[in-house]
C-alpha distance (Angstrom), angle and dihedral (degrees) to the residues before:
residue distance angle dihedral
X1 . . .
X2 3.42 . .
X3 3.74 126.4 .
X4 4.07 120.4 -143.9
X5 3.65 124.6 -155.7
X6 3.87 123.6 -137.9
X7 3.30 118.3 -156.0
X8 4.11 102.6 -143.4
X9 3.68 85.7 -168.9
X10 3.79 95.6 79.0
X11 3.96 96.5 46.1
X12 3.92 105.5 117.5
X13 3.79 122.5 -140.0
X14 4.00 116.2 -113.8
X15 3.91 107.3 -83.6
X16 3.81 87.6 -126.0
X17 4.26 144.3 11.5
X18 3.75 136.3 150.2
X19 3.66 115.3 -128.9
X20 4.41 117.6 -152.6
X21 3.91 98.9 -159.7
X22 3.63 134.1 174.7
X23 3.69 119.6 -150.2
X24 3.87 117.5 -154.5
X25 3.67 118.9 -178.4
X26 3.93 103.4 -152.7
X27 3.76 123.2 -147.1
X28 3.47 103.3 16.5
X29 3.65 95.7 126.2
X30 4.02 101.3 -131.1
X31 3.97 118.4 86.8
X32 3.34 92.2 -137.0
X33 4.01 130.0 87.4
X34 3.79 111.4 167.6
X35 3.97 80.8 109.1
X36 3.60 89.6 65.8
X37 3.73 97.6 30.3
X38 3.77 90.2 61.0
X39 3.65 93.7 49.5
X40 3.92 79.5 56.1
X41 3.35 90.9 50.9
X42 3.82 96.9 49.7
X43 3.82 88.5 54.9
X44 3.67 93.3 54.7
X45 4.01 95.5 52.6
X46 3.74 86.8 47.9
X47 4.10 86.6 48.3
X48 3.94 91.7 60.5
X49 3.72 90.2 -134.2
X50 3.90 123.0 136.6
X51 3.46 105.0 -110.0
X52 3.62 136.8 161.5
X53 3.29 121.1 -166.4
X54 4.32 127.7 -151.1
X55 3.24 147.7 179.9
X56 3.64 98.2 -67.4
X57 3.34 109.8 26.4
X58 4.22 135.0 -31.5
X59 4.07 129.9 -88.6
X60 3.99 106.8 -131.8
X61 3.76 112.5 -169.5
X62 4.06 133.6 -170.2
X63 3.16 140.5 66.7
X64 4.17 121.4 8.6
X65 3.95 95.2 -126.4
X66 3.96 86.3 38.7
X67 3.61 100.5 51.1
X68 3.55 93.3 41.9
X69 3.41 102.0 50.7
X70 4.28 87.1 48.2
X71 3.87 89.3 56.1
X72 4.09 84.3 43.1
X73 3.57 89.3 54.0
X74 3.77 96.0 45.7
X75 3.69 86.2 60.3
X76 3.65 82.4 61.0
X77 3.70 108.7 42.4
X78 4.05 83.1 55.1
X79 3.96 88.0 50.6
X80 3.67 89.9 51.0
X81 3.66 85.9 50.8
X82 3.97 95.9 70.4
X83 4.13 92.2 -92.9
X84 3.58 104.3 134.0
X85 4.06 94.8 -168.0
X86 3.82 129.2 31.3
X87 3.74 127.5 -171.8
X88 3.76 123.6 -172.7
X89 3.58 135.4 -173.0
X90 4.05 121.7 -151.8
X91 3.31 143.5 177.9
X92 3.62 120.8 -165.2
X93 3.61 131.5 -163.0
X94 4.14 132.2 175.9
X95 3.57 137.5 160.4
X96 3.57 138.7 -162.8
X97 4.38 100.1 -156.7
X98 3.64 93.5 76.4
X99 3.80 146.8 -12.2
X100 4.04 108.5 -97.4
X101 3.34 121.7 171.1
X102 4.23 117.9 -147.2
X103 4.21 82.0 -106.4
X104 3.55 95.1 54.5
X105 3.97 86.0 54.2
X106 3.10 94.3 53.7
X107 3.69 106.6 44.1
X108 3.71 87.0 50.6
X109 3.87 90.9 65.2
X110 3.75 86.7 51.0
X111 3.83 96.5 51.9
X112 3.80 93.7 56.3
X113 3.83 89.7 43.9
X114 3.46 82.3 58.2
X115 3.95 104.3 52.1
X116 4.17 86.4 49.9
X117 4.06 78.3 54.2
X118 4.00 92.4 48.9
């Protein structure tokens, strides 16, 4: 039997994906991170991403390379900040049947909540 090689190199990234993050700065010694979170948050509206951020964390959407490079450089602006450590969790989602943005999904939900109102 016959062994084939892949070469891993050549695999392309999906063309687009939304990332929902949370950011935690770790040992900072205050509970609270909205200062850091809205540094976040100015990066993104410089980054000219759709984004939308929520209670417990922010959906980035766009390109792969472009979306993970913003969540990259969030990591840094909260480094720059003083934060010594940074821990974030992300899911990450992508398709390649049809272009959906993280709106779409969610208004989608809401229509067929409404027909069970109707």
């Amino acid at each position: 039997m016959a062994s084939t090689s892949t070469d891993y190199s050549t695999i392309p990234t999906p063309a687009r994906c939304y990332v929902d993050f949370c950011l935690v700065p770790v040992g900072t010694g205050n509970v609270s991170v909205a200062k850091e979170v809205a540094e976040v948050q100015k990066l993104l509206k410089a980054s000219g991403l759709v984004y939308t951020m929520h209670s417990a964390g922010t959906t980035v959407e766009g390109s792969w390379d472009e979306v993970m490079k913003v969540v990259g450089q969030a990591h840094s602006v909260v480094h720059q900040a003083g934060v010594v450590r940074v821990q974030t969790s992300m899911r990450v989602g992508s398709r390649t049947d049809k272009a959906q943005t993280a709106e779409q999904k969610v208004k989608r939900v809401q229509d067929l909540l409404a027909q069970d109102e109707a």
